[in-house]
Chimera marker file (.cmm) of the C-alpha trace (Angstrom):
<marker_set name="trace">
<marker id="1" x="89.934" y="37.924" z="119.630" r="1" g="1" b="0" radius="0.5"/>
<marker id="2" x="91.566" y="39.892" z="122.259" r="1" g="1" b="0" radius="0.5"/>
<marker id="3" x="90.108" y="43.163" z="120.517" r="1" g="1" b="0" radius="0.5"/>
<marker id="4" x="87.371" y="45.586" z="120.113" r="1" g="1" b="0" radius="0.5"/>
<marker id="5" x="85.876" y="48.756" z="122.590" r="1" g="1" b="0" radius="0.5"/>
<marker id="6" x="85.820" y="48.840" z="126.516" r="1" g="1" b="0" radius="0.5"/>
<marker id="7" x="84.171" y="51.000" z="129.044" r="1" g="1" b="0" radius="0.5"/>
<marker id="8" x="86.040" y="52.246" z="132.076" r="1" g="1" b="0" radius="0.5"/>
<marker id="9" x="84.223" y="52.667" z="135.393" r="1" g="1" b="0" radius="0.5"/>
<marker id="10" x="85.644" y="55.201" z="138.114" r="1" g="1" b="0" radius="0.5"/>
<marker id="11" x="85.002" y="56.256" z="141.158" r="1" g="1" b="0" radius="0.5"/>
<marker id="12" x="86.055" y="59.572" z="142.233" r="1" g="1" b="0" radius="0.5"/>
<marker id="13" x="85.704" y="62.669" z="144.575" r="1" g="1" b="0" radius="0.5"/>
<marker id="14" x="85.065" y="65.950" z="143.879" r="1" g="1" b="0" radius="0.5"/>
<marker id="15" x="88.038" y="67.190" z="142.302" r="1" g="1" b="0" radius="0.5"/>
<marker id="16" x="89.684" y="70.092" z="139.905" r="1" g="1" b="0" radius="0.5"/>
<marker id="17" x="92.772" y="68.546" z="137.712" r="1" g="1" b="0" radius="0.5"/>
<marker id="18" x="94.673" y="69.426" z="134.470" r="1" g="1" b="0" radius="0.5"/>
<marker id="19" x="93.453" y="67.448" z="131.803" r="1" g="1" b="0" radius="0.5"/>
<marker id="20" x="95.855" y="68.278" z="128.723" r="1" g="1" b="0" radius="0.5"/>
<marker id="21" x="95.655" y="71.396" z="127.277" r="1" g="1" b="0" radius="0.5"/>
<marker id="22" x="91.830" y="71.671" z="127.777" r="1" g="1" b="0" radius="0.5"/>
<marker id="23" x="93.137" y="73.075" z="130.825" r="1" g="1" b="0" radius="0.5"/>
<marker id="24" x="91.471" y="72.532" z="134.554" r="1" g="1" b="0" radius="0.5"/>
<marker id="25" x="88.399" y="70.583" z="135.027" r="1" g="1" b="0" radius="0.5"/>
<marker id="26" x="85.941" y="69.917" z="137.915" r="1" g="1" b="0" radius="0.5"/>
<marker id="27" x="84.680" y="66.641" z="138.829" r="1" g="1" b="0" radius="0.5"/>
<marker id="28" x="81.643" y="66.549" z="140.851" r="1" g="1" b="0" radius="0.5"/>
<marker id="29" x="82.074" y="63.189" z="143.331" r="1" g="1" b="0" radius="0.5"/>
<marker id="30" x="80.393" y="60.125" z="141.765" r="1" g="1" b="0" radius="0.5"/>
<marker id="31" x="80.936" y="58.136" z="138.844" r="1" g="1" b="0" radius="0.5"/>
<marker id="32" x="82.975" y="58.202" z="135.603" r="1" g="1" b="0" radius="0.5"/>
<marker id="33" x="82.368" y="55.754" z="132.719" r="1" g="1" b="0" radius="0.5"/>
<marker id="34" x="84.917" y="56.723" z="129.978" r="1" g="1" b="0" radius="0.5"/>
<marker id="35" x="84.343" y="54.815" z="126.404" r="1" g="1" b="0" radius="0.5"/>
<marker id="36" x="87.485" y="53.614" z="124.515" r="1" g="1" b="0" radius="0.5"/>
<marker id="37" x="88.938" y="51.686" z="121.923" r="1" g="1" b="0" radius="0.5"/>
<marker id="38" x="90.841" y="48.532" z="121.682" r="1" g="1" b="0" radius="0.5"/>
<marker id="39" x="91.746" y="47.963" z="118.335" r="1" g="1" b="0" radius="0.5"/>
<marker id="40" x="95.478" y="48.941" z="118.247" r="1" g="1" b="0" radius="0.5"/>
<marker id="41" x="98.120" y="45.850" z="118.072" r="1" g="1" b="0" radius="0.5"/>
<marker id="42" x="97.905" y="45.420" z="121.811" r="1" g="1" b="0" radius="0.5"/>
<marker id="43" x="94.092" y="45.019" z="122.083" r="1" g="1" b="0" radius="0.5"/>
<marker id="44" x="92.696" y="44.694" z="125.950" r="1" g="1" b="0" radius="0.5"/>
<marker id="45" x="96.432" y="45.381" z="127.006" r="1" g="1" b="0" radius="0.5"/>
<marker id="46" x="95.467" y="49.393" z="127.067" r="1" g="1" b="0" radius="0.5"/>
<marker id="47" x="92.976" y="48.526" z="129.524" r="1" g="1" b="0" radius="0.5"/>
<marker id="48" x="95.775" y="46.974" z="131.640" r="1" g="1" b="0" radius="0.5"/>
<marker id="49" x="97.593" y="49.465" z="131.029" r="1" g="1" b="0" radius="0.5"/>
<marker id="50" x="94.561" y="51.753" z="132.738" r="1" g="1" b="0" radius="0.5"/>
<marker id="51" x="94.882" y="49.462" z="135.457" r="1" g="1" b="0" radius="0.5"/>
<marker id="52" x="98.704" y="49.470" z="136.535" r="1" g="1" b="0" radius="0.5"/>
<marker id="53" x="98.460" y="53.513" z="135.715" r="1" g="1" b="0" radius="0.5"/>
<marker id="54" x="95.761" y="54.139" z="138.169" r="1" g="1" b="0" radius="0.5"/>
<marker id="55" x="97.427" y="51.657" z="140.694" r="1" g="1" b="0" radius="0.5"/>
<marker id="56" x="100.630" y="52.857" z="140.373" r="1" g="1" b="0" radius="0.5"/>
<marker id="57" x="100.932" y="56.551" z="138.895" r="1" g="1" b="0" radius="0.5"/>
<marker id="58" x="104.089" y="56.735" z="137.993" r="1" g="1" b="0" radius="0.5"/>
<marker id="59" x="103.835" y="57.871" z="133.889" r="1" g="1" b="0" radius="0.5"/>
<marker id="60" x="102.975" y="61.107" z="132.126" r="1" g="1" b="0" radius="0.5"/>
<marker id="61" x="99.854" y="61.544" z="130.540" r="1" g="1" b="0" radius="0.5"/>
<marker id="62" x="99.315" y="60.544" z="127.338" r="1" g="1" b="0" radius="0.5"/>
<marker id="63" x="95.726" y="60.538" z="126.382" r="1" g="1" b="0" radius="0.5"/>
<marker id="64" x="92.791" y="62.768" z="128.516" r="1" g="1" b="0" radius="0.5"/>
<marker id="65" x="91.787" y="59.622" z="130.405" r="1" g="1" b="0" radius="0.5"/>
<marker id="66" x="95.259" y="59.492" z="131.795" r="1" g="1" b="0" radius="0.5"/>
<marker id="67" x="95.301" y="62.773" z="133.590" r="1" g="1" b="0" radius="0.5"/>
<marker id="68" x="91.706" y="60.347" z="135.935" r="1" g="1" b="0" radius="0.5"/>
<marker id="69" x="93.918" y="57.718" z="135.883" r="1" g="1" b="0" radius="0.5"/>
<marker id="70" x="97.153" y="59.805" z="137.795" r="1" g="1" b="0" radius="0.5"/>
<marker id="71" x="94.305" y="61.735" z="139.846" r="1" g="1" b="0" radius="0.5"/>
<marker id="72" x="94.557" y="60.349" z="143.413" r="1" g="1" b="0" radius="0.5"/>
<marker id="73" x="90.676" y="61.411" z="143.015" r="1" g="1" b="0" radius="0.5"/>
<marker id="74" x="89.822" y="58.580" z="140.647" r="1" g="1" b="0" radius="0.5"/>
<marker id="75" x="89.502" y="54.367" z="141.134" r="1" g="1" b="0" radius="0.5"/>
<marker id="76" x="89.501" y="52.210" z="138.673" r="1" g="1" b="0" radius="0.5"/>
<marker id="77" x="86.267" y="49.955" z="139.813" r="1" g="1" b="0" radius="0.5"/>
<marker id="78" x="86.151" y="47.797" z="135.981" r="1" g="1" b="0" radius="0.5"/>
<marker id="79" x="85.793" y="47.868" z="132.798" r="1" g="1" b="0" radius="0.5"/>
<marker id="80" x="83.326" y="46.219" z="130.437" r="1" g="1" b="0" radius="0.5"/>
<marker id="81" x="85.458" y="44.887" z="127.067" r="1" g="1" b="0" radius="0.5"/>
<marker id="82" x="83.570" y="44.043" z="124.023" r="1" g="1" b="0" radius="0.5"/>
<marker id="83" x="85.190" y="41.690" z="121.655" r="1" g="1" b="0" radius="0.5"/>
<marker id="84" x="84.595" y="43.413" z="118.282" r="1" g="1" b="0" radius="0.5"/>
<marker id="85" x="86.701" y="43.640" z="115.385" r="1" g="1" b="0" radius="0.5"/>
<marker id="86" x="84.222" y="46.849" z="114.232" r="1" g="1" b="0" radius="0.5"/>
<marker id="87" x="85.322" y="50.416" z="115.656" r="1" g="1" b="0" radius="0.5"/>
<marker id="88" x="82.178" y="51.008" z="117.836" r="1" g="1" b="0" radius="0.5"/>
<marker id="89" x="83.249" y="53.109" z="120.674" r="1" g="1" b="0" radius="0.5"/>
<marker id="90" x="82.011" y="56.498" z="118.940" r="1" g="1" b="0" radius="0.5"/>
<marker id="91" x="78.567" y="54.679" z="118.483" r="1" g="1" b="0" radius="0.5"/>
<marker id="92" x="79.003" y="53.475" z="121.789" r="1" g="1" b="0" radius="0.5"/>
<marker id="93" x="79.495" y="56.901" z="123.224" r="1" g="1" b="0" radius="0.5"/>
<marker id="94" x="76.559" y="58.375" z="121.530" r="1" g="1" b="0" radius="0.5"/>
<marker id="95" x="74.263" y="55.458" z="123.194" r="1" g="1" b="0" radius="0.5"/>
<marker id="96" x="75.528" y="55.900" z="126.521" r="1" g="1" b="0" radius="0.5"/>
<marker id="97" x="73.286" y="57.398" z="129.030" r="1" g="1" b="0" radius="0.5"/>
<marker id="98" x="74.631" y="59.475" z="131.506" r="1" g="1" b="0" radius="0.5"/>
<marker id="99" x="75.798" y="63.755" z="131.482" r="1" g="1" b="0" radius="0.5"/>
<marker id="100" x="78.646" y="63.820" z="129.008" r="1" g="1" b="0" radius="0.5"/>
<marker id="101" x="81.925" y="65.200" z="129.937" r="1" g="1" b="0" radius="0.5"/>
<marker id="102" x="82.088" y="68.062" z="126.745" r="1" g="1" b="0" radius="0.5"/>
<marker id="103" x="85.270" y="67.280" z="124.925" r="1" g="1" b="0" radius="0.5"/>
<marker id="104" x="86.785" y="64.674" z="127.135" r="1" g="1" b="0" radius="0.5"/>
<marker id="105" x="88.619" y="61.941" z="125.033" r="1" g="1" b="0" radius="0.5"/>
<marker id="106" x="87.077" y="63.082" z="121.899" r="1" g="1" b="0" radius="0.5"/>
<marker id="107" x="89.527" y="65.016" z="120.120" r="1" g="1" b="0" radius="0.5"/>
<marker id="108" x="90.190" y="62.418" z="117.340" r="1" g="1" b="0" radius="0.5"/>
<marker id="109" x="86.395" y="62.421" z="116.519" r="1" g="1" b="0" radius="0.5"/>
<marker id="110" x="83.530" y="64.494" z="115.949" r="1" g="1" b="0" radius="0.5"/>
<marker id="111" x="81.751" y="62.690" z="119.237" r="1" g="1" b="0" radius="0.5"/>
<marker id="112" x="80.670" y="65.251" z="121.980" r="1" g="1" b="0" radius="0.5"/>
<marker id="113" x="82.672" y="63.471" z="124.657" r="1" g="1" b="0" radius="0.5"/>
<marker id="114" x="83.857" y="59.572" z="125.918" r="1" g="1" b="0" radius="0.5"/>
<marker id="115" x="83.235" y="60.811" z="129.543" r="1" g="1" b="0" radius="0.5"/>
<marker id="116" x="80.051" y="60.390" z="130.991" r="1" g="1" b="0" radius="0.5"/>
<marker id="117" x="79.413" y="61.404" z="134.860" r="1" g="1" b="0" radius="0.5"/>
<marker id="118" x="76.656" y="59.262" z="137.020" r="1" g="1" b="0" radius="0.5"/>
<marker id="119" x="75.581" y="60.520" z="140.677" r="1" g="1" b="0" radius="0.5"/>
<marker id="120" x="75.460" y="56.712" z="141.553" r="1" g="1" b="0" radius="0.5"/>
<marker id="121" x="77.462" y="53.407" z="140.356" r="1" g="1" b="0" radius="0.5"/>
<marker id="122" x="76.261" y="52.945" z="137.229" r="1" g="1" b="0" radius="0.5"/>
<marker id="123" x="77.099" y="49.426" z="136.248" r="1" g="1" b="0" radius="0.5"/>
<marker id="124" x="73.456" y="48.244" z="135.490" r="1" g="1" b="0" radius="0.5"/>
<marker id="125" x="73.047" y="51.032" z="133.493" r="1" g="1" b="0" radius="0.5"/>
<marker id="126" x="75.802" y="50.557" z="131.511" r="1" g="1" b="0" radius="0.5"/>
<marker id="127" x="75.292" y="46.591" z="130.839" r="1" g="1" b="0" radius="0.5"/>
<marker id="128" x="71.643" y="47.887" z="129.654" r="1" g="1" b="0" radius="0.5"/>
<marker id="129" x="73.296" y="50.630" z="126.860" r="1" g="1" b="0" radius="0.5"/>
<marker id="130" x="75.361" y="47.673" z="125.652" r="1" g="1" b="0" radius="0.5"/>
<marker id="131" x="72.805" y="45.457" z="125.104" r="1" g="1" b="0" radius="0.5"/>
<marker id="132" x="70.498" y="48.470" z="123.932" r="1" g="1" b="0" radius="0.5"/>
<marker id="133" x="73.444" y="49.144" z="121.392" r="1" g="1" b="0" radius="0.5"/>
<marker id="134" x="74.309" y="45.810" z="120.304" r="1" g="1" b="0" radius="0.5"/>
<marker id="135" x="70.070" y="45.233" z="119.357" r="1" g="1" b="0" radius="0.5"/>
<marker id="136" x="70.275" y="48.343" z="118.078" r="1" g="1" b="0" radius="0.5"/>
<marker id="137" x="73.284" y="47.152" z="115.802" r="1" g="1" b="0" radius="0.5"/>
<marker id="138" x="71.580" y="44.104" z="115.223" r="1" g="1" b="0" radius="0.5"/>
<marker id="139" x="74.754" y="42.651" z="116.459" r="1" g="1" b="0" radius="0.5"/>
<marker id="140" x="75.770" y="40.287" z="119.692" r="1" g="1" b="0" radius="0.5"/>
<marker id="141" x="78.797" y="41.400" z="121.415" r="1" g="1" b="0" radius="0.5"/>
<marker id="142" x="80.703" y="38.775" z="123.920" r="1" g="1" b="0" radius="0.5"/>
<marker id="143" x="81.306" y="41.328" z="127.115" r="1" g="1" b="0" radius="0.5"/>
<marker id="144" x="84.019" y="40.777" z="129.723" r="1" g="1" b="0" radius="0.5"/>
<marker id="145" x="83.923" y="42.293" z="133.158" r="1" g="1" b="0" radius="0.5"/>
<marker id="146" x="87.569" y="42.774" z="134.284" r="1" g="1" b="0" radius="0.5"/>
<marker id="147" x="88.771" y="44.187" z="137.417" r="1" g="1" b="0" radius="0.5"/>
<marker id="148" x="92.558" y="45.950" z="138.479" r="1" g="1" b="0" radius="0.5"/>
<link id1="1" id2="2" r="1" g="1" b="0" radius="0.2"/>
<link id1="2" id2="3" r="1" g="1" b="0" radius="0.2"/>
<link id1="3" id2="4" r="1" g="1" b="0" radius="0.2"/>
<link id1="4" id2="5" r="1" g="1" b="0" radius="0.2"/>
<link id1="5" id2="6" r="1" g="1" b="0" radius="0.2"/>
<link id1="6" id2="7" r="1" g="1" b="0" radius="0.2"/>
<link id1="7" id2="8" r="1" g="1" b="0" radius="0.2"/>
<link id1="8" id2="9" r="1" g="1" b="0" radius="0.2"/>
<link id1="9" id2="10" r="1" g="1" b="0" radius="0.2"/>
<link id1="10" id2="11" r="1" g="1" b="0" radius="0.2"/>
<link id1="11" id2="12" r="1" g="1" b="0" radius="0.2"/>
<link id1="12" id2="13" r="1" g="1" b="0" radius="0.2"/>
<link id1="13" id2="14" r="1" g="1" b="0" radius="0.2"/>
<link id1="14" id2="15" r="1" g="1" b="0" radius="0.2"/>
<link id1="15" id2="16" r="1" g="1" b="0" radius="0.2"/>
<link id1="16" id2="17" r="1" g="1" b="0" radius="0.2"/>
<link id1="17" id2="18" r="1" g="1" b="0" radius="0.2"/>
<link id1="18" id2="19" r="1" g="1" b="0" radius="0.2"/>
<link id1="19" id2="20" r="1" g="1" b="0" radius="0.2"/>
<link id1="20" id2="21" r="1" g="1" b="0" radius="0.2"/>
<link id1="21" id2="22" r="1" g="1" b="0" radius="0.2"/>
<link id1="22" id2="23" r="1" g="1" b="0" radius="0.2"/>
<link id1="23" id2="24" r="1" g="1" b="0" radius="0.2"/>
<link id1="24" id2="25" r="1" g="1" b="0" radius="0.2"/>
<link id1="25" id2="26" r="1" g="1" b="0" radius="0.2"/>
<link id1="26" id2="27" r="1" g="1" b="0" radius="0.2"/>
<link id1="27" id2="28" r="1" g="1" b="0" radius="0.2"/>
<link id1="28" id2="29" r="1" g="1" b="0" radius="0.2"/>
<link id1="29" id2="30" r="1" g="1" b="0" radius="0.2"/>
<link id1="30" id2="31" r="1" g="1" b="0" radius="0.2"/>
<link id1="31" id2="32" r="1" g="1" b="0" radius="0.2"/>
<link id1="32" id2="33" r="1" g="1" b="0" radius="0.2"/>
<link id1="33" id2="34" r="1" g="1" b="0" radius="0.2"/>
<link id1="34" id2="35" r="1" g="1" b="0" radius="0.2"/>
<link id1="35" id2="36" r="1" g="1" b="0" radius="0.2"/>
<link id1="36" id2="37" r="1" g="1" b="0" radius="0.2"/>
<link id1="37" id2="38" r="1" g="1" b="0" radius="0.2"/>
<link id1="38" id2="39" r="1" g="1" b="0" radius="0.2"/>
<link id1="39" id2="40" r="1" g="1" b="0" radius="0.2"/>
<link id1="40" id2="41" r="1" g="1" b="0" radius="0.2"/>
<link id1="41" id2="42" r="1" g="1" b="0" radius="0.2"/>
<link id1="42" id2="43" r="1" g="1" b="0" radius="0.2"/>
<link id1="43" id2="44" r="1" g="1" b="0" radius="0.2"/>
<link id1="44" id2="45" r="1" g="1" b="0" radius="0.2"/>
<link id1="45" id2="46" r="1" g="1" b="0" radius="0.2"/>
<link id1="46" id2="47" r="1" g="1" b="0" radius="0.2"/>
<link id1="47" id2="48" r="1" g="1" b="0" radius="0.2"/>
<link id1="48" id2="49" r="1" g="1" b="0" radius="0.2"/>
<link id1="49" id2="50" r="1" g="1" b="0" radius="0.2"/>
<link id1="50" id2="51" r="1" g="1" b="0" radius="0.2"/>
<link id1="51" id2="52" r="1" g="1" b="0" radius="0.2"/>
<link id1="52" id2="53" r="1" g="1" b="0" radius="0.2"/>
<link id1="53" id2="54" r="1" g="1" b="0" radius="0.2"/>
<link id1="54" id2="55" r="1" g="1" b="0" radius="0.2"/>
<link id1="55" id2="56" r="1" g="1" b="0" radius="0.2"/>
<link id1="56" id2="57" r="1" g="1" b="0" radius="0.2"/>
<link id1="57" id2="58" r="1" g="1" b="0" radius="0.2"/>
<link id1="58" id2="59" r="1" g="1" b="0" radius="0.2"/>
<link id1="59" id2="60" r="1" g="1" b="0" radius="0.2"/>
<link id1="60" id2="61" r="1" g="1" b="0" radius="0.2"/>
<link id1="61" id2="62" r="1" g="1" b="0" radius="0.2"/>
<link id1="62" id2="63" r="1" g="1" b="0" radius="0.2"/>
<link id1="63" id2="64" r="1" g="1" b="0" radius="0.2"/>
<link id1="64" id2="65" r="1" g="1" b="0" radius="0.2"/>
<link id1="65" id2="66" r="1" g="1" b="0" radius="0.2"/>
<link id1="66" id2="67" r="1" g="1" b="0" radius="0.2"/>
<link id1="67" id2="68" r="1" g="1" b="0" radius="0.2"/>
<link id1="68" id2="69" r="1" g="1" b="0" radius="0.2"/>
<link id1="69" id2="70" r="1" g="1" b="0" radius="0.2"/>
<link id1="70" id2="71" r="1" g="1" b="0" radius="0.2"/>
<link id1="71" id2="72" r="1" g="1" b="0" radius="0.2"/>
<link id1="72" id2="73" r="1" g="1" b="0" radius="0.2"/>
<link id1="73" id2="74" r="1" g="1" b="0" radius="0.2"/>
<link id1="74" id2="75" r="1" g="1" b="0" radius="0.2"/>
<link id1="75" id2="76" r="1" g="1" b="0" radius="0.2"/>
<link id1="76" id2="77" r="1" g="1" b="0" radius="0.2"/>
<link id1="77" id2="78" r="1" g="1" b="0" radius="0.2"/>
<link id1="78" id2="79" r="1" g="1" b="0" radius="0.2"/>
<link id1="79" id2="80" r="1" g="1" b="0" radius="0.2"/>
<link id1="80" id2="81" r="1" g="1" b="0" radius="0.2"/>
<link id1="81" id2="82" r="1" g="1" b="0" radius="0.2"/>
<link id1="82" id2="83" r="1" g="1" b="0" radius="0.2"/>
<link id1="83" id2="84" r="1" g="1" b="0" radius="0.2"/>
<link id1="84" id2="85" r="1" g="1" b="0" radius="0.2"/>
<link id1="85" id2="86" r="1" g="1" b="0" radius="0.2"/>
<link id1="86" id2="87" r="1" g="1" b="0" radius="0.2"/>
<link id1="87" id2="88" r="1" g="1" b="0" radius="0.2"/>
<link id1="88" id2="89" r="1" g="1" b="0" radius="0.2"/>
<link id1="89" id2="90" r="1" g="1" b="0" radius="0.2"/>
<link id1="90" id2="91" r="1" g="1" b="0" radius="0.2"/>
<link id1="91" id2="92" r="1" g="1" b="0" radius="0.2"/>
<link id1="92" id2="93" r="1" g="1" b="0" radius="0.2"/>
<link id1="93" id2="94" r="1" g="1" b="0" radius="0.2"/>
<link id1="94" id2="95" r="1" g="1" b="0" radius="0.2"/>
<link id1="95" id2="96" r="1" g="1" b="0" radius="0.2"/>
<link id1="96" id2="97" r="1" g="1" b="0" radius="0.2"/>
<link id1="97" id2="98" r="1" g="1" b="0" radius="0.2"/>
<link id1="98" id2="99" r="1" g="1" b="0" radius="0.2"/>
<link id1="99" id2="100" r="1" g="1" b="0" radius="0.2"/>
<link id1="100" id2="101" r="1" g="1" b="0" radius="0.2"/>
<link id1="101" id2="102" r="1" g="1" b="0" radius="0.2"/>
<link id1="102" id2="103" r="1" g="1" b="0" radius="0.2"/>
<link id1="103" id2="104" r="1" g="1" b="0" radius="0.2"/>
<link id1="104" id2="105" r="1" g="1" b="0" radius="0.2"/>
<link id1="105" id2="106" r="1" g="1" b="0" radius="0.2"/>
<link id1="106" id2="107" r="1" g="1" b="0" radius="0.2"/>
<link id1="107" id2="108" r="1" g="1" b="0" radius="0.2"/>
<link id1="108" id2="109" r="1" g="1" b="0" radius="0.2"/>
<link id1="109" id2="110" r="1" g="1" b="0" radius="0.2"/>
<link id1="110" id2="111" r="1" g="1" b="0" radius="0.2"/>
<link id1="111" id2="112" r="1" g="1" b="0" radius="0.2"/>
<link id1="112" id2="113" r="1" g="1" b="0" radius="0.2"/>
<link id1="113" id2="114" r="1" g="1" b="0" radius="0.2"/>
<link id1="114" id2="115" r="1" g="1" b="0" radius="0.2"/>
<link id1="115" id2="116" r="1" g="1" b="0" radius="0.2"/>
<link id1="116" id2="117" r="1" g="1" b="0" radius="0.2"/>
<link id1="117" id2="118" r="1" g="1" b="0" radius="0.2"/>
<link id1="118" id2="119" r="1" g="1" b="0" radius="0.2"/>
<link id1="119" id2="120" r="1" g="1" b="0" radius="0.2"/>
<link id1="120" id2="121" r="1" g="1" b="0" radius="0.2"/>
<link id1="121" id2="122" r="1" g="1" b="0" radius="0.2"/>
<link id1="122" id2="123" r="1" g="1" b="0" radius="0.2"/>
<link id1="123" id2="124" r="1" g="1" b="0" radius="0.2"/>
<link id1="124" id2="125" r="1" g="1" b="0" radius="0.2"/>
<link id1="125" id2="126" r="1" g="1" b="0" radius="0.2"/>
<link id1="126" id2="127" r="1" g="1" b="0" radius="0.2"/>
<link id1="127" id2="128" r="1" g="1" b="0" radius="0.2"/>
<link id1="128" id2="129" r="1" g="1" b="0" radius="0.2"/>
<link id1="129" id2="130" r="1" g="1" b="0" radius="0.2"/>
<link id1="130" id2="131" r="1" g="1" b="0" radius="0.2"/>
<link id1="131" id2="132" r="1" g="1" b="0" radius="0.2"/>
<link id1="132" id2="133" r="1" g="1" b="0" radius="0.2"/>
<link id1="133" id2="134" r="1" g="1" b="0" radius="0.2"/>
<link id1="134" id2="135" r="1" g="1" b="0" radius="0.2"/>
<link id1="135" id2="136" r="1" g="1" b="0" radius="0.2"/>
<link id1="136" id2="137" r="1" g="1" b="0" radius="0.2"/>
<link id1="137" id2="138" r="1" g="1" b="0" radius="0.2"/>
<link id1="138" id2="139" r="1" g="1" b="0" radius="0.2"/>
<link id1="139" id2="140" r="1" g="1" b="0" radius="0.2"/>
<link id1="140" id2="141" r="1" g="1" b="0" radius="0.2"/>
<link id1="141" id2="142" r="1" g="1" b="0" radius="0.2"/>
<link id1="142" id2="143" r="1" g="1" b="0" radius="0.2"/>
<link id1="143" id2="144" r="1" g="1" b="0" radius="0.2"/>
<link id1="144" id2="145" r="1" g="1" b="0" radius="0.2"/>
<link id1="145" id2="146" r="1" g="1" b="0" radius="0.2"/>
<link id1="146" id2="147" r="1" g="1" b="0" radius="0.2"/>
<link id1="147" id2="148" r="1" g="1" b="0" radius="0.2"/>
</marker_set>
């Protein structure tokens, strides 16, 4: 199963940028972790996708994480992908830790945000919401580390 929910860790500088037609936002420098789904036909291929958009920034932005991805504020550093045929990421979001971005990448859901900001990397912290989740879901979820 090449399916399921992924987290994407950046790295960025401070930064203001257009992000859709919520307008301009600030970034304070740190750490991004943005929460997203991978159920569509293609799966894990939208997190390539991430990948090749942040490396080579040469689309127009489709979703909010997009307008990150173009930013040459923001690195890709990884993302976490958890196999899952269940659509999690919203419950995922809600478990994450972190200061939540207020209406990033949530405007198909009633979620407060799928952007979370961290002052440092927050990679440990991240593995520890998905197990936290996955107890909490009385579930176990096979997580992949990939890199760009």
């Amino acid at each position: 199963m090449d399916k399921g929910a992924y987290i994407l860790i950046l790295k960025n500088d401070e930064c203001r940028i257009q992000v859709g037609a919520q307008g301009q936002r600030t970034f304070s420098a740190g750490w991004h972790a943005y929460v997203g789904s991978a159920l569509g036909p293609g799966g894990f291929s939208r997190v390539m996708r991430h990948f090749r958009l942040n490396r080579d920034k040469n689309k127009s932005p489709r979703w909010h994480i997009d307008s990150l991805l173009l930013s040459p504020y923001f690195q890709v550093v990884l993302a976490c992908c958890i196999h899952t045929e269940e659509r999690i990421e919203c419950h995922l979001a809600r478990h994450m830790t972190g200061t939540v971005i207020v209406g990033f990448g949530s405007s198909d859901c009633t979620c407060e945000g799928h952007l979370f900001y961290y002052p440092s990397d927050p990679y440990e912290y991240i593995l520890r919401n998905i197990q936290s989740f996955a107890e909490k879901e009385r579930n176990t979820f096979q997580i992949e580390v990939r890199t760009p």
